[in-house]
C-alpha positions as CSV (number, residue, x, y, z in Angstrom):
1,X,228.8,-0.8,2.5
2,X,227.2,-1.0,6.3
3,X,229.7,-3.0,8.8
4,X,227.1,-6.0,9.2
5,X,227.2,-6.8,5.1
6,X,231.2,-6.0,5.6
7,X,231.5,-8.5,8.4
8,X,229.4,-11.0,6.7
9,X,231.3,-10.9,3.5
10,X,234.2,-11.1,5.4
11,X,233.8,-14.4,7.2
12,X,236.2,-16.3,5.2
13,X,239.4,-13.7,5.5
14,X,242.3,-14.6,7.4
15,X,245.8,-12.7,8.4
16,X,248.1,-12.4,5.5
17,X,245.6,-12.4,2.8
18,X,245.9,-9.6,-0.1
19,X,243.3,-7.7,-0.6
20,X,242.9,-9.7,-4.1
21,X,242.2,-12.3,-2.3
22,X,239.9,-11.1,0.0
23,X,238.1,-9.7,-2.9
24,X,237.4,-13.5,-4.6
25,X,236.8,-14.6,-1.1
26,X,233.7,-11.9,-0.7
27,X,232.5,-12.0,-4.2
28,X,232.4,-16.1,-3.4
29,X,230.0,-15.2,0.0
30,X,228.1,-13.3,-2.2
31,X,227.3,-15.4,-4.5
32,X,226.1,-18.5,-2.4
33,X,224.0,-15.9,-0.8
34,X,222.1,-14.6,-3.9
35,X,222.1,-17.7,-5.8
36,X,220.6,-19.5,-2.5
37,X,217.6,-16.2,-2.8
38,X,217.3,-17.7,-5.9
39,X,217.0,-21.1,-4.8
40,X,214.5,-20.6,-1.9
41,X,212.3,-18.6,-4.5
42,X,212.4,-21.6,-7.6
43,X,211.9,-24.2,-4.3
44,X,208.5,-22.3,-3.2
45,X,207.4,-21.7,-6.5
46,X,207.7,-25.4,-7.7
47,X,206.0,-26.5,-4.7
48,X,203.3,-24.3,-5.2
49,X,202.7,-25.9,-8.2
50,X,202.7,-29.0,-6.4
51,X,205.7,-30.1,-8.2
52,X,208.4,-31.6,-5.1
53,X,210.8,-33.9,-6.3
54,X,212.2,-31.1,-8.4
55,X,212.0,-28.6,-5.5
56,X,214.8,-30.8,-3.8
57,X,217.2,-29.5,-6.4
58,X,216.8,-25.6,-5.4
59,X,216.4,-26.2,-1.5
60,X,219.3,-28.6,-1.8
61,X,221.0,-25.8,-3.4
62,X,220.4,-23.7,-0.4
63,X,221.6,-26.3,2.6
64,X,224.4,-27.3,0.4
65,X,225.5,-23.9,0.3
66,X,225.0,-23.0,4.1
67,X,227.0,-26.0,5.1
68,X,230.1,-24.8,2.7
69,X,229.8,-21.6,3.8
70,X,229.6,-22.3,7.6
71,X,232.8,-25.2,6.6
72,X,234.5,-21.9,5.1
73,X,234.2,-20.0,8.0
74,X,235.3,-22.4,10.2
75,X,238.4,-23.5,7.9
76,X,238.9,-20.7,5.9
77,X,240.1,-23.5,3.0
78,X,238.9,-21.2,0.2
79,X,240.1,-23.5,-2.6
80,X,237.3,-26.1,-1.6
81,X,234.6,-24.0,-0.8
82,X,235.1,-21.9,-4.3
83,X,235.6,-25.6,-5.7
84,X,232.4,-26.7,-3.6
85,X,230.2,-23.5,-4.1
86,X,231.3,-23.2,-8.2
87,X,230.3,-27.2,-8.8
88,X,226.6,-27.0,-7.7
89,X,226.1,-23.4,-8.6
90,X,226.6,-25.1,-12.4
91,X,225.7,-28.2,-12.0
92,X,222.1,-28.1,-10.4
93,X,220.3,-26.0,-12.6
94,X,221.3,-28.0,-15.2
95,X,219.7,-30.7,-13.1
96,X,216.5,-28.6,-12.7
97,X,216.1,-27.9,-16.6
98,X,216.4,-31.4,-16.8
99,X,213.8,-32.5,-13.8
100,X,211.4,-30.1,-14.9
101,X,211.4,-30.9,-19.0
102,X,213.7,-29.2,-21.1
103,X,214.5,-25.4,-22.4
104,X,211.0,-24.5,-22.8
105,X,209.2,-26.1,-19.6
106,X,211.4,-24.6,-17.6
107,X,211.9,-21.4,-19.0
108,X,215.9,-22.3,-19.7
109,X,216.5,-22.2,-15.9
110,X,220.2,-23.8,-16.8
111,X,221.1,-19.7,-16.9
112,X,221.4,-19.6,-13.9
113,X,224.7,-21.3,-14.2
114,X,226.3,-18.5,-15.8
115,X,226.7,-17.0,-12.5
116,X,229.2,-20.3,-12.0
117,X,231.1,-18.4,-15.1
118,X,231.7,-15.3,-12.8
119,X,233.0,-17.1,-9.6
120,X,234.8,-19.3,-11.6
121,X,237.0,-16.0,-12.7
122,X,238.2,-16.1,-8.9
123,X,240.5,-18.2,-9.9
124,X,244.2,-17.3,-10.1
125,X,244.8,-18.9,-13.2
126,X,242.8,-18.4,-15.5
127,X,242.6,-22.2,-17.5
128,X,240.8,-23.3,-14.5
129,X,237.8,-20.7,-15.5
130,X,237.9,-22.0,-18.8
131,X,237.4,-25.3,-17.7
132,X,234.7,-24.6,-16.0
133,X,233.5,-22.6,-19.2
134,X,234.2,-25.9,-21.4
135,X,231.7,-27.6,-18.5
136,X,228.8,-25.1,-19.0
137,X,229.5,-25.2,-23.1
138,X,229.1,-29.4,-23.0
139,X,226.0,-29.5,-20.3
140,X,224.2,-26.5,-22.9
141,X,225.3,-29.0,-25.7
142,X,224.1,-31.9,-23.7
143,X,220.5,-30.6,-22.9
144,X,219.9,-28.9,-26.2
145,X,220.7,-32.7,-27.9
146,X,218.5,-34.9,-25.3
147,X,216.1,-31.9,-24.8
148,X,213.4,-34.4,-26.2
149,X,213.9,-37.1,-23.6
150,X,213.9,-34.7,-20.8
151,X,210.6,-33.6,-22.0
152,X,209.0,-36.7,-21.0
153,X,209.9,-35.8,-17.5
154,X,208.1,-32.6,-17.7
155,X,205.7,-32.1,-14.7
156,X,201.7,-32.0,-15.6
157,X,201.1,-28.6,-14.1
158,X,203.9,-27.2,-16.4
159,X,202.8,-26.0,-19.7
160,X,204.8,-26.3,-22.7
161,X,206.8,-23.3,-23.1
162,X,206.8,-21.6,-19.8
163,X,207.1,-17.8,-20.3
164,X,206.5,-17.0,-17.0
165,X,209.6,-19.3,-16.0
166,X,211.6,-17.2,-18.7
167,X,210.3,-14.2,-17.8
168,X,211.3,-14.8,-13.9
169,X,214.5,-16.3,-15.3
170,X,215.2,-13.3,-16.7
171,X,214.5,-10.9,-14.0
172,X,216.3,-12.8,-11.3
173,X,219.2,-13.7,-13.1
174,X,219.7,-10.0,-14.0
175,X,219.3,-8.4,-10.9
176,X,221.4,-10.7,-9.1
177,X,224.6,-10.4,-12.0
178,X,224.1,-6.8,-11.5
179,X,224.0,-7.2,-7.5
180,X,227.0,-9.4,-7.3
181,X,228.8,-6.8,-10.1
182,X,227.8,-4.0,-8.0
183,X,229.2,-5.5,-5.0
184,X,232.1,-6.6,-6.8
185,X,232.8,-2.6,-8.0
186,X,232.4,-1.6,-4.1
187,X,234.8,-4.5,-2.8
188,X,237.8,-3.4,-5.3
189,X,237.2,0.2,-4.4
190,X,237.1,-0.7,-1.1
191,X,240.6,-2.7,-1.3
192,X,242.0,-0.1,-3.1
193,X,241.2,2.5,-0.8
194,X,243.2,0.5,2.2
195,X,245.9,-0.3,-0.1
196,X,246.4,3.7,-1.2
197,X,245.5,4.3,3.3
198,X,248.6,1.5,3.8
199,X,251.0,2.6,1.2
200,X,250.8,6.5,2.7
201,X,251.1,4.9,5.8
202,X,254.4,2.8,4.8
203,X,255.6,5.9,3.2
204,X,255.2,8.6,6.5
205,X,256.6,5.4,8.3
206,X,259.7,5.2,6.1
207,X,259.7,9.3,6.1
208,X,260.4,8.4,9.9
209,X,262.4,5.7,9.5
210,X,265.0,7.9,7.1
211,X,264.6,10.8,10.0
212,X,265.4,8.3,12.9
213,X,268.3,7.1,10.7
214,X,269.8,10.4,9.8
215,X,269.6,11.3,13.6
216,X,271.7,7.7,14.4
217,X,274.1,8.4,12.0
218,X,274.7,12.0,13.4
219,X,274.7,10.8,16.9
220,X,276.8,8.1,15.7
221,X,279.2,10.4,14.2
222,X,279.2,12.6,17.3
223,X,280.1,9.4,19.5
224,X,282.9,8.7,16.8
225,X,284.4,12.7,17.7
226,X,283.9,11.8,21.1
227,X,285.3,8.8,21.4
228,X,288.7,10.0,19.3
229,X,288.6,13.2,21.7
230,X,288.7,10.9,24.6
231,X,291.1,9.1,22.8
232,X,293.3,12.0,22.4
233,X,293.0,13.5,26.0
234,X,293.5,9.5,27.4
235,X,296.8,9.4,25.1
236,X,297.7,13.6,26.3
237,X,297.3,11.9,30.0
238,X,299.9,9.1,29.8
239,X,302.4,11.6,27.9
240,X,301.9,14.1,30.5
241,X,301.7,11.1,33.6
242,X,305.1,9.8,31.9
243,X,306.6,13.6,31.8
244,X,305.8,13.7,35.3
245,X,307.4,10.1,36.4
246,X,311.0,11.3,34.4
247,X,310.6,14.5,36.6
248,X,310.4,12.9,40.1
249,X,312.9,10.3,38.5
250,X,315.0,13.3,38.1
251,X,314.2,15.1,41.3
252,X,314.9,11.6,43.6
253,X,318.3,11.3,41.7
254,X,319.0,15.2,42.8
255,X,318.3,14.7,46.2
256,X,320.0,11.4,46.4
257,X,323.3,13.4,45.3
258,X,322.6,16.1,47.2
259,X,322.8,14.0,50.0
260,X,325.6,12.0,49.6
Protein backbone atom coordinates (compact mmCIF):
# COMPACT_ATOMS: atom_id res chain seq x y z
CA UNK A 1 0.00 0.00 0.00
CA UNK A 2 1.79 3.52 -1.13
CA UNK A 3 2.03 6.02 2.01
CA UNK A 4 -0.51 8.57 0.25
CA UNK A 5 -3.51 5.72 0.31
CA UNK A 6 -1.89 4.81 3.90
CA UNK A 7 -2.16 8.36 5.08
CA UNK A 8 -5.57 8.80 3.63
CA UNK A 9 -6.98 5.78 5.14
CA UNK A 10 -5.54 6.79 8.17
CA UNK A 11 -7.23 10.10 8.78
CA UNK A 12 -9.49 9.01 11.48
CA UNK A 13 -6.70 7.15 13.85
CA UNK A 14 -5.82 8.48 17.00
CA UNK A 15 -3.12 7.53 20.01
CA UNK A 16 -4.21 4.52 21.91
CA UNK A 17 -6.23 2.85 19.29
CA UNK A 18 -5.63 -1.01 18.53
CA UNK A 19 -4.90 -1.95 15.57
CA UNK A 20 -8.58 -3.55 15.41
CA UNK A 21 -9.73 -0.53 15.54
CA UNK A 22 -7.76 1.13 13.19
CA UNK A 23 -8.68 -1.59 10.88
CA UNK A 24 -12.77 -0.65 11.06
CA UNK A 25 -11.67 2.88 11.06
CA UNK A 26 -9.87 2.45 7.43
CA UNK A 27 -12.23 -0.09 5.98
CA UNK A 28 -14.99 2.81 7.07
CA UNK A 29 -12.70 5.61 4.83
CA UNK A 30 -12.79 3.22 2.24
CA UNK A 31 -16.02 2.65 1.87
CA UNK A 32 -17.35 6.29 1.68
CA UNK A 33 -14.73 6.69 -0.83
CA UNK A 34 -15.87 3.80 -3.31
CA UNK A 35 -19.42 4.05 -2.65
CA UNK A 36 -19.14 7.95 -3.30
CA UNK A 37 -17.23 6.66 -7.12
CA UNK A 38 -20.26 5.02 -7.29
CA UNK A 39 -22.35 7.80 -6.51
CA UNK A 40 -20.72 10.41 -8.89
CA UNK A 41 -21.02 7.69 -11.66
CA UNK A 42 -25.17 6.87 -11.06
CA UNK A 43 -25.38 11.06 -10.60
CA UNK A 44 -23.83 11.67 -14.24
CA UNK A 45 -25.44 8.87 -15.74
CA UNK A 46 -29.10 9.85 -14.59
CA UNK A 47 -28.44 13.24 -15.66
CA UNK A 48 -27.45 12.20 -18.88
CA UNK A 49 -30.63 10.81 -19.33
CA UNK A 50 -31.99 13.98 -18.34
CA UNK A 51 -33.42 12.52 -15.24
CA UNK A 52 -32.37 15.18 -12.03
CA UNK A 53 -34.48 15.01 -9.26
CA UNK A 54 -33.24 11.47 -8.80
CA UNK A 55 -29.58 12.40 -9.39
CA UNK A 56 -29.89 14.39 -6.04
CA UNK A 57 -29.96 11.12 -4.27
CA UNK A 58 -26.36 9.87 -5.61
CA UNK A 59 -24.56 13.39 -5.55
CA UNK A 60 -26.22 13.82 -2.13
CA UNK A 61 -24.61 10.65 -1.39
CA UNK A 62 -21.25 12.05 -2.22
CA UNK A 63 -21.42 15.64 -0.15
CA UNK A 64 -23.03 13.75 2.63
CA UNK A 65 -20.17 11.58 2.78
CA UNK A 66 -17.37 14.25 2.41
CA UNK A 67 -18.84 16.30 5.13
CA UNK A 68 -18.70 13.01 7.60
CA UNK A 69 -15.54 12.24 6.56
CA UNK A 70 -13.95 15.70 6.89
CA UNK A 71 -16.28 15.79 10.65
CA UNK A 72 -14.28 12.34 11.24
CA UNK A 73 -11.15 13.74 10.76
CA UNK A 74 -11.54 16.64 12.62
CA UNK A 75 -13.21 14.66 15.66
CA UNK A 76 -12.10 11.37 15.22
CA UNK A 77 -15.76 10.32 16.93
CA UNK A 78 -15.87 7.11 14.91
CA UNK A 79 -19.04 5.82 16.50
CA UNK A 80 -21.03 8.71 14.52
CA UNK A 81 -19.38 8.78 11.45
CA UNK A 82 -19.67 4.74 11.06
CA UNK A 83 -23.29 5.45 12.48
CA UNK A 84 -23.51 8.42 9.77
CA UNK A 85 -21.69 6.80 6.84
CA UNK A 86 -23.63 3.10 7.44
CA UNK A 87 -27.31 4.98 7.49
CA UNK A 88 -27.12 6.62 3.98
CA UNK A 89 -24.93 3.99 2.51
CA UNK A 90 -28.38 1.72 3.16
CA UNK A 91 -30.77 4.01 3.17
CA UNK A 92 -30.29 6.02 -0.24
CA UNK A 93 -30.27 3.42 -2.68
CA UNK A 94 -33.17 2.23 -1.39
CA UNK A 95 -34.44 5.80 -2.12
CA UNK A 96 -33.04 5.71 -5.69
CA UNK A 97 -34.82 2.22 -6.59
CA UNK A 98 -37.72 3.95 -5.36
CA UNK A 99 -37.28 7.48 -7.29
CA UNK A 100 -36.37 5.82 -10.35
CA UNK A 101 -39.42 2.97 -10.49
CA UNK A 102 -38.92 -0.23 -8.87
CA UNK A 103 -36.53 -3.48 -9.24
CA UNK A 104 -36.67 -3.49 -12.87
CA UNK A 105 -36.28 0.32 -13.88
CA UNK A 106 -33.60 0.63 -12.00
CA UNK A 107 -31.78 -2.36 -12.55
CA UNK A 108 -32.27 -3.30 -8.49
CA UNK A 109 -29.87 -0.46 -7.68
CA UNK A 110 -30.99 -1.11 -3.69
CA UNK A 111 -27.66 -3.61 -3.98
CA UNK A 112 -25.83 -1.34 -3.41
CA UNK A 113 -26.73 -1.38 0.18
CA UNK A 114 -25.22 -4.51 0.79
CA UNK A 115 -22.00 -2.75 1.03
CA UNK A 116 -23.91 -1.16 4.39
CA UNK A 117 -23.87 -5.07 5.49
CA UNK A 118 -19.98 -5.02 5.45
CA UNK A 119 -19.30 -1.79 7.40
CA UNK A 120 -21.91 -2.61 9.49
CA UNK A 121 -19.59 -5.73 10.68
CA UNK A 122 -17.23 -2.88 12.14
CA UNK A 123 -19.16 -3.06 14.83
CA UNK A 124 -17.84 -4.54 18.10
CA UNK A 125 -20.83 -6.31 18.90
CA UNK A 126 -22.16 -7.97 16.65
CA UNK A 127 -26.38 -7.45 17.29
CA UNK A 128 -25.78 -4.05 16.09
CA UNK A 129 -24.85 -5.63 12.44
CA UNK A 130 -27.74 -7.59 12.60
CA UNK A 131 -29.85 -4.76 13.09
CA UNK A 132 -28.77 -3.21 10.44
CA UNK A 133 -29.23 -6.54 8.52
CA UNK A 134 -33.03 -6.71 9.94
CA UNK A 135 -33.07 -2.87 8.16
CA UNK A 136 -31.92 -4.00 4.68
CA UNK A 137 -34.27 -7.44 5.03
CA UNK A 138 -37.53 -4.99 5.80
CA UNK A 139 -36.63 -2.01 3.05
CA UNK A 140 -36.08 -5.45 0.31
CA UNK A 141 -39.43 -6.52 1.80
CA UNK A 142 -40.83 -3.04 1.63
CA UNK A 143 -39.95 -2.39 -2.14
CA UNK A 144 -40.61 -5.79 -3.42
CA UNK A 145 -44.47 -5.29 -1.80
CA UNK A 146 -45.05 -1.52 -3.08
CA UNK A 147 -42.85 -2.18 -6.17
CA UNK A 148 -46.12 -1.37 -8.25
CA UNK A 149 -46.62 2.06 -6.78
CA UNK A 150 -43.08 3.05 -7.16
CA UNK A 151 -43.44 2.22 -10.78
CA UNK A 152 -45.60 5.02 -11.41
CA UNK A 153 -42.65 7.17 -10.52
CA UNK A 154 -40.54 5.65 -13.12
CA UNK A 155 -38.79 8.30 -15.26
CA UNK A 156 -39.95 8.39 -19.19
CA UNK A 157 -36.48 7.87 -20.63
CA UNK A 158 -36.21 4.63 -18.45
CA UNK A 159 -37.36 1.57 -20.08
CA UNK A 160 -39.07 -1.15 -18.31
CA UNK A 161 -36.54 -3.47 -17.29
CA UNK A 162 -33.28 -1.75 -17.45
CA UNK A 163 -30.55 -4.38 -18.19
CA UNK A 164 -28.09 -1.96 -18.74
CA UNK A 165 -28.73 -0.62 -15.02
CA UNK A 166 -28.37 -4.32 -13.93
CA UNK A 167 -25.62 -5.04 -15.83
CA UNK A 168 -23.65 -1.72 -14.48
CA UNK A 169 -25.13 -2.73 -11.11
CA UNK A 170 -23.49 -5.68 -11.30
CA UNK A 171 -20.10 -4.64 -12.40
CA UNK A 172 -19.73 -1.89 -9.93
CA UNK A 173 -20.97 -3.43 -7.06
CA UNK A 174 -18.47 -6.30 -7.64
CA UNK A 175 -15.51 -4.61 -8.20
CA UNK A 176 -15.94 -2.36 -5.38
CA UNK A 177 -16.85 -5.56 -2.70
CA UNK A 178 -13.78 -7.05 -4.07
CA UNK A 179 -11.76 -3.59 -3.70
CA UNK A 180 -12.85 -2.84 -0.30
CA UNK A 181 -12.14 -6.87 0.60
CA UNK A 182 -8.89 -6.58 -0.95
CA UNK A 183 -8.06 -3.57 0.99
CA UNK A 184 -9.56 -5.09 3.94
CA UNK A 185 -6.88 -8.38 3.47
CA UNK A 186 -3.91 -5.66 3.11
CA UNK A 187 -5.03 -3.58 6.34
CA UNK A 188 -5.16 -6.90 8.67
CA UNK A 189 -1.80 -8.01 7.25
CA UNK A 190 -0.61 -4.81 7.68
CA UNK A 191 -1.74 -4.66 11.52
CA UNK A 192 -0.52 -7.82 12.10
CA UNK A 193 2.77 -7.19 10.75
CA UNK A 194 3.27 -4.20 13.47
CA UNK A 195 1.72 -6.19 16.12
CA UNK A 196 4.35 -9.31 15.44
CA UNK A 197 7.33 -5.85 14.76
CA UNK A 198 5.95 -4.58 18.54
CA UNK A 199 5.66 -7.80 20.35
CA UNK A 200 9.57 -8.70 19.27
CA UNK A 201 10.23 -5.38 20.19
CA UNK A 202 8.54 -5.81 23.85
CA UNK A 203 10.26 -9.06 24.05
CA UNK A 204 14.21 -7.74 23.17
CA UNK A 205 12.95 -4.88 25.59
CA UNK A 206 12.09 -7.25 28.39
CA UNK A 207 15.31 -9.40 27.27
CA UNK A 208 16.95 -6.05 28.53
CA UNK A 209 14.92 -5.40 31.13
CA UNK A 210 15.74 -9.06 32.83
CA UNK A 211 19.61 -8.24 31.91
CA UNK A 212 19.48 -4.69 33.64
CA UNK A 213 17.70 -6.41 36.51
CA UNK A 214 20.09 -9.31 37.04
CA UNK A 215 22.97 -6.72 36.84
CA UNK A 216 20.89 -4.54 39.95
CA UNK A 217 20.46 -7.34 41.82
CA UNK A 218 24.29 -8.32 41.61
CA UNK A 219 25.40 -4.89 42.23
CA UNK A 220 22.86 -4.84 44.84
CA UNK A 221 24.25 -7.79 46.39
CA UNK A 222 27.77 -6.54 46.04
CA UNK A 223 26.69 -3.18 47.98
CA UNK A 224 25.05 -5.65 50.66
CA UNK A 225 28.99 -7.43 51.03
CA UNK A 226 30.18 -4.06 51.12
CA UNK A 227 28.24 -2.48 53.32
CA UNK A 228 28.57 -5.55 56.02
CA UNK A 229 32.43 -5.41 55.30
CA UNK A 230 32.32 -1.74 56.27
CA UNK A 231 30.32 -2.77 58.91
CA UNK A 232 32.74 -5.16 60.18
CA UNK A 233 35.96 -3.05 59.79
CA UNK A 234 33.66 0.14 61.40
CA UNK A 235 32.83 -2.41 64.48
CA UNK A 236 36.95 -3.88 64.33
CA UNK A 237 37.72 0.13 64.67
CA UNK A 238 35.83 0.98 67.91
CA UNK A 239 37.17 -2.49 69.45
CA UNK A 240 40.57 -1.65 68.60
CA UNK A 241 39.96 2.51 69.40
CA UNK A 242 38.55 1.13 72.91
CA UNK A 243 41.72 -1.36 73.29
CA UNK A 244 43.75 1.58 72.77
CA UNK A 245 41.80 4.08 75.38
CA UNK A 246 42.15 1.07 78.34
CA UNK A 247 45.88 1.07 77.32
CA UNK A 248 46.67 4.80 77.82
CA UNK A 249 44.14 4.45 80.80
CA UNK A 250 46.64 2.03 81.93
CA UNK A 251 49.82 3.78 80.96
CA UNK A 252 48.51 7.40 82.81
CA UNK A 253 47.65 5.31 85.99
CA UNK A 254 51.53 3.89 85.73
CA UNK A 255 53.03 7.03 85.45
CA UNK A 256 50.77 8.61 87.99
CA UNK A 257 52.33 5.89 90.50
CA UNK A 258 55.45 6.15 89.27
CA UNK A 259 55.44 9.55 90.26
CA UNK A 260 54.15 9.67 93.41
Amino acid sequence: MTNSIKYFSSIGHKLGDSEEIKVQKSFLVFLATFMSMGGIIWGTLLVSYDIIYPSFIPYGYVLISIINILGFKLSKNFKVARVVQIFISMALPFMLQASLGGFLPSGMVMLWSILALLASLSFEKMRYAMIWLVLFVTGTVFLYLYDDVFYQFKPEPLSDVSLGFLALNAVIISSVVFALVYFFVVLSQEAQHELVSSNDMIRKLNTKLVSKTQQLEKTQKALQISNQELQNSKERLLEITKKQTEINERLLKEKGRISA
